[in-house]
C-alpha positions as CSV (number, residue, x, y, z in Angstrom):
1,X,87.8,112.3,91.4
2,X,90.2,113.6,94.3
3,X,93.8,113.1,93.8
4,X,96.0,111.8,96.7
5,X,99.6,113.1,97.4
6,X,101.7,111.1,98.8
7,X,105.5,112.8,99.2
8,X,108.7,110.4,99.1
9,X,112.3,111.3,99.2
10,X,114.1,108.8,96.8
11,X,117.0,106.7,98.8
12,X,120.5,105.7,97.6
13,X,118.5,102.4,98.3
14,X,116.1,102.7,95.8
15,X,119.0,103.5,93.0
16,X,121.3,101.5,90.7
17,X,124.9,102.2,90.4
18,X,124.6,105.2,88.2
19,X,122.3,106.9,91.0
20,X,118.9,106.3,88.8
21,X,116.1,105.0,90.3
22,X,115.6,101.0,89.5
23,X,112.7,100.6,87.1
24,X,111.3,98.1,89.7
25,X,111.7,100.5,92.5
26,X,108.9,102.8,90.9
27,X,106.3,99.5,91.5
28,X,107.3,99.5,95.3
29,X,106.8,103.6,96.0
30,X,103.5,103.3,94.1
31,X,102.5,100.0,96.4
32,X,103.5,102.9,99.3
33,X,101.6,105.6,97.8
34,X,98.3,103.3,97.2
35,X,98.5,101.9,100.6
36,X,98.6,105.2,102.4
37,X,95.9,106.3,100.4
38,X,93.9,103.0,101.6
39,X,94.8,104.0,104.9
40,X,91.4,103.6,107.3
41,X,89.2,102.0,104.4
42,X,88.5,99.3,105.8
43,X,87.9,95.9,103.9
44,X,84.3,94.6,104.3
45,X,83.6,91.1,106.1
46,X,86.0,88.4,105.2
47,X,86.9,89.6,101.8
48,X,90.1,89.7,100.3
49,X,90.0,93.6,98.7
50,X,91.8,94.7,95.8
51,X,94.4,93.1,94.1
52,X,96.2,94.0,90.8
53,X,95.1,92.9,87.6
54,X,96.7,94.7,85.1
55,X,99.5,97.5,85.1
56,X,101.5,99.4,82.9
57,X,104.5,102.0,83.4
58,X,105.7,104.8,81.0
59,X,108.9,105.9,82.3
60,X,109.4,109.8,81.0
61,X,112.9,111.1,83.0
62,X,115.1,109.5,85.3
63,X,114.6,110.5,88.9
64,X,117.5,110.5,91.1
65,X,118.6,109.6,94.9
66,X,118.2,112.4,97.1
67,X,115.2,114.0,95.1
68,X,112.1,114.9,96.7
69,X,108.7,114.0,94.8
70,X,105.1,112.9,95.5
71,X,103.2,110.5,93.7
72,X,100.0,111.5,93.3
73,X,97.2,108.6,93.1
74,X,93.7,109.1,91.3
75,X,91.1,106.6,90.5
76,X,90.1,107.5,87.1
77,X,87.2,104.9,86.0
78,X,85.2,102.6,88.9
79,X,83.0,99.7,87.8
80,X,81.2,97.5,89.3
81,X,84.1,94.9,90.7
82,X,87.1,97.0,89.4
83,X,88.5,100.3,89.8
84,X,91.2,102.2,86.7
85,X,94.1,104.1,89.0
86,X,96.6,106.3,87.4
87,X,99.4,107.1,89.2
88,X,101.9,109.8,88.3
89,X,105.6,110.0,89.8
90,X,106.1,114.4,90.1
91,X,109.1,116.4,91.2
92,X,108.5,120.3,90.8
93,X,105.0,119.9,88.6
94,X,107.0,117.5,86.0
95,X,105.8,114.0,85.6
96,X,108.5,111.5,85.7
97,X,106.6,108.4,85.3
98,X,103.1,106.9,85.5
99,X,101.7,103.9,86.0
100,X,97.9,102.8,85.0
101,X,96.6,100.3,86.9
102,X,93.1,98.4,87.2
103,X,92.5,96.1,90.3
104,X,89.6,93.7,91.1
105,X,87.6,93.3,94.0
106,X,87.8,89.9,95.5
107,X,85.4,88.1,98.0
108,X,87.2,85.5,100.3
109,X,86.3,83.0,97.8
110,X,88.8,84.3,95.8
111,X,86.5,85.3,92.7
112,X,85.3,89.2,91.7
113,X,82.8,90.5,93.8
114,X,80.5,94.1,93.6
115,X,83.1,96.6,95.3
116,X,81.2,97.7,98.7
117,X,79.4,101.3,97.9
118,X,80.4,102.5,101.2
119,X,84.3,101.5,100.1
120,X,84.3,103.7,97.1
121,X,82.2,106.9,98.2
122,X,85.0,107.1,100.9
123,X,87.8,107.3,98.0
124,X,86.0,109.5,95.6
């Protein structure tokens, strides 16, 4: 499945007071990173989309303010009302961090529902 890049510069912001990016900040770029990849997929009818389920982080290296890196965002597994995403934080082809996540489909009832064919062929 295609890979999508999504380049961010860290910020002073997104740093504690040793200049390291905050552990939490990581969850926020990737929130970025997926939601530009979402970009004009449009959610079908009245339902809800996806939402998180599960996620897990393995931190590898420190990044740093002022560094340049992409975070590239792959689905790696679909099923029938979820989808497994692997997300990998990269600065000059080393992998900083990555975070696996799986989200659910949701209907506007608020319960699991098939993910829309037309959604997924558009993401593959």
């Amino acid at each position: 499945m295609k890979v999508h890049v999504f380049p961010f510069t860290i910020a002073y912001a997104d740093t504690d007071a040793e200049g390291i990016v905050y552990h939490a900040r990581y969850l926020e770029i990737a929130e970025r990173a997926r939601m530009n990849w979402l970009r004009g997929h449009v959610v079908v009818g009245d339902d809800i989309g996806f939402v998180v389920r599960e996620l897990n982080i393995k931190y590898i290296a420190p990044l740093h303010a002022g560094e340049d890196i992409v975070v590239e965002t792959q689905m790696v597994d679909v099923g029938a009302a979820v989808v497994k995403i692997e997300q990998k934080f990269v600065k000059d082809g080393n992998v900083y961090a990555i975070i696996n996540l799986r989200v659910a489909y949701l209907g506007a009832d608020m319960r699991p529902k098939r993910i829309p064919t037309e959604f997924i062929t558009g993401l593959i």
